[in-house]
C-alpha angles and dihedrals in degrees: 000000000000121000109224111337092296123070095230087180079075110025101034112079119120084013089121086055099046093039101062110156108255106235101225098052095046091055087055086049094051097050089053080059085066107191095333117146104178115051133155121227103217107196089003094164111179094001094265109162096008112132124247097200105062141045111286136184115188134206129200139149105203122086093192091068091032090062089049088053100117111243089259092062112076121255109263128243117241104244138103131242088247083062116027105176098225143097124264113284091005094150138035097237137002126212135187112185121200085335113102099083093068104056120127086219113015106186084046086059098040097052091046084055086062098037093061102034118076088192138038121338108208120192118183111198141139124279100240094195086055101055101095081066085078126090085220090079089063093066108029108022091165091062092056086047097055090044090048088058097046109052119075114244114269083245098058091044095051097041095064098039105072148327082273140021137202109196103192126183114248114224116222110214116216107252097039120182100204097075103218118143104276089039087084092045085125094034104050091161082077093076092064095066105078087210085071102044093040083068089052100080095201091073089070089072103056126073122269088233087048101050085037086055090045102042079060100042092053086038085055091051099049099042087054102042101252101115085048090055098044095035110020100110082074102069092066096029104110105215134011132206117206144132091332110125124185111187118196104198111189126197093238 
């Protein structure tokens, strides 16, 4: 059995080392936490974005990400967000970071955040409907395609995880440390090293002939100048906005 819709067990390793959180979008993370002090971390993988500072207690089914969790995070409990194993309003907030995409059952695991978390419920995923923005379709469409079918519409999201809901854009700062997609949207020569694209999940679900035809033709473009005349402006542009949402549900 699968954790999630990736084996992890095979296309997981490194991951710990190519997924650091990014300062700057954990500390926008941690502010949509507000002053509490006790949070679950549903499909909290390696530890990224948990807070150090505060009681946590972490969930995650696959043993895989639970073995690459550093020795200061807590260990994770084995579960999974459709069946989190507390009591109503057990926490006083509850987070998922870059996890919700691969439920078995999304709105399931949407609707126990809220049912353990008092407070906020903050969910960090990608924006499905804003992924064309990104260089990156130009070169492996059929990577874009198989993201946009796999993250849950901003609405549906939003709609389970509180009375109300803030969805704000998350800005990626140039030289990111947590080594999704858009986080090389300045560096594209990182996508022609597989370690860094074997910690980027969506790459599982395009064909080996199909990422091989779009690493070279990225490789071509950049070899010749063409991805420098049609992108350049990227590698000094500070911050980039793409397809990063952060959603802030609230219980009224």
């Amino acid at each position: 059995m699968l954790a999630g819709d990736v084996d992890y067990g095979r296309h997981g390793r490194g991951y710990a080392n190519q997924r650091r959180a990014d300062p700057r979008i954990e500390a926008q993370l941690h502010a949509a936490l507000g002053d509490a002090r006790t949070i679950v971390n549903v499909g909290a993988g390696a530890g990224s974005y948990e807070p150090a500072d505060r009681y946590v207690v972490a969930v995650e089914p696959s043993a895989a990400m639970r073995a690459q969790r550093p020795p200061h995070r807590v260990p994770a409990l084995d579960a999974t967000a459709e069946r989190l194993p507390f009591d109503d309003d057990s926490f006083d907030a509850a987070m998922a970071s870059v996890t919700v995409h691969q439920w078995s059952d999304t709105v399931a695991g949407l609707r126990e955040l809220r049912r353990v978390a008092r407070g906020p419920v903050v969910v960090l995923t990608f924006d499905g409907d804003a992924l064309d923005e990104y260089w990156l379709a130009g070169y492996a469409p059929e990577l874009i395609a198989a993201e946009r079918r796999r993250y849950p519409a901003m609405r549906l999201i939003a709609e389970h995880i509180g009375a109300t809901c803030d969805i704000q854009p998350v800005r990626i700062p140039i030289d990111c440390t947590d080594g999704f997609t858009e986080a090389f949207y300045a560096r594209p020569e990182r996508f022609l090293d597989p370690a860094v694209r074997r910690s980027q999940s969506a790459w599982t679900f395009v064909d080996d002939a199909d990422e091989a035809r779009a690493v070279e033709h990225l490789r071509r473009d950049l070899d010749s100048g063409v991805w420098d005349e049609r992108y350049g402006h990227l590698r000094t542009q500070p911050e980039f906005t793409g397809s990063l949402r952060l959603l802030i549900g609230r219980p009224q």
